[in-house]
C-alpha positions in Angstrom: -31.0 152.2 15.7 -28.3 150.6 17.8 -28.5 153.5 20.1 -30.7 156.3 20.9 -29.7 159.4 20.3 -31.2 160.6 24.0 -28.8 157.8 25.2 -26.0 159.7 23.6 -26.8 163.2 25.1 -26.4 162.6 28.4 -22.8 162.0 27.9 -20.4 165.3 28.0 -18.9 164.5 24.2 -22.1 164.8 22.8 -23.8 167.9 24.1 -22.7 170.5 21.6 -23.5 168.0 18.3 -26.9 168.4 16.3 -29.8 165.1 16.3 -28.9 165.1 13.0 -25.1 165.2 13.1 -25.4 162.4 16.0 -28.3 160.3 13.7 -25.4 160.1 10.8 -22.8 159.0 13.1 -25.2 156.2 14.5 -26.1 155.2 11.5 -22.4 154.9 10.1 -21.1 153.0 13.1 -23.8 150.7 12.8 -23.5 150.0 9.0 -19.5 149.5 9.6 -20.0 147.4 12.7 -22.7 145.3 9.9 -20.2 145.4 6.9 -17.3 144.2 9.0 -18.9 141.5 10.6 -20.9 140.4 7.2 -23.7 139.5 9.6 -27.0 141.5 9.5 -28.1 140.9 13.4 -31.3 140.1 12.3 -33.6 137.9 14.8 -35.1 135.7 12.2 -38.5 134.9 14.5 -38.7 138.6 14.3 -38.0 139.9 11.2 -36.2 142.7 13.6 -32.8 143.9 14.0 -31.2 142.6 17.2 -28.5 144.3 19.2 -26.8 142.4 21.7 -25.6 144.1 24.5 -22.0 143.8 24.1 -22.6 145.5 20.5 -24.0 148.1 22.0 -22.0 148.8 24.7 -19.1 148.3 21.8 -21.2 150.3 19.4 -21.1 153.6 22.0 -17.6 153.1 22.6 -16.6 153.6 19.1 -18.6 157.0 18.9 -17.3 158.0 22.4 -13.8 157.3 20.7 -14.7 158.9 17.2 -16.0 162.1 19.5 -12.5 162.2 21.7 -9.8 160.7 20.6 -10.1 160.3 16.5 -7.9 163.7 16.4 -5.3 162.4 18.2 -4.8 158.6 16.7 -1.3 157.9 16.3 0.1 160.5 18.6 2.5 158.2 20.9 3.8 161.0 23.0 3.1 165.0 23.1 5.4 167.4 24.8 4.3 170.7 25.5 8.0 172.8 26.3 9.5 172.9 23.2 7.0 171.3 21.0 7.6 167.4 20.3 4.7 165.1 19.0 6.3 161.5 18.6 3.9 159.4 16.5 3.1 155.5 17.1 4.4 153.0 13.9 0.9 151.6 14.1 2.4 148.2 14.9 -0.8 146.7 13.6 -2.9 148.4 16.0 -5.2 149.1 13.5 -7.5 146.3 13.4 -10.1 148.1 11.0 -12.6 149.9 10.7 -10.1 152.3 11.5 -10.1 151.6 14.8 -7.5 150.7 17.1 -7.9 146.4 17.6 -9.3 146.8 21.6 -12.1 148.9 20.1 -13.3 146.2 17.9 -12.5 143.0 19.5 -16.0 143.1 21.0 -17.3 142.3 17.2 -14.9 138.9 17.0 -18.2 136.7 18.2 -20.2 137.8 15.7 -18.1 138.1 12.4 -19.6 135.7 9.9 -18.2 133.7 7.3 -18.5 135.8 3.8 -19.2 133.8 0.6 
């Protein structure tokens, strides 16, 4: 698992979602993170899966993100008086993953060539 799901709890966004609910959400982040790269992370003296750091550190972000600020992609300004939501063109933003492109730029050293 590219984190641990007792890693997770401690953090405030967390606290109120189930192992299991938190276990899927691990698990998807990590097979994006492996499908988007094309590259399997695998430590071939090993046989083991390898997470650097920076994927890690990467990998959290993304859930912190998908926990906080998912519901409110887009939203370029919010005015509470009178209503007004003013929504971002995307502007290429989105780098993938459906993520915006600062989220994933960590991934850039890793991406392999797909053939």
């Amino acid at each position: 698992m590219i984190v641990e799901l007792s890693e997770l709890r401690g953090m405030a966004c967390f606290k109120d979602a189930s192992d299991a609910a938190l276990a899927r959400k691990i698990a998807a982040v990590e097979s994006a993170i492996k499908g988007y790269t094309h590259n399997t992370f695998l430590d071939r003296t090993t046989g083991e899966v390898f997470w650097p750091p920076d994927v890690v550190e990467g990998a959290i972000k993304l859930l912190v993100y998908d926990a906080t600020t998912r519901s409110k992609a887009g939203i370029k300004s919010e005015s509470i008086s009178r209503h007004s939501v003013t929504y971002a063109d995307g502007g290429g933003t989105d780098a993938g993953l459906g993520y915006p492109a600062e989220l994933i730029g960590f991934l850039k050293p890793y991406m392999k060539a797909r053939f």
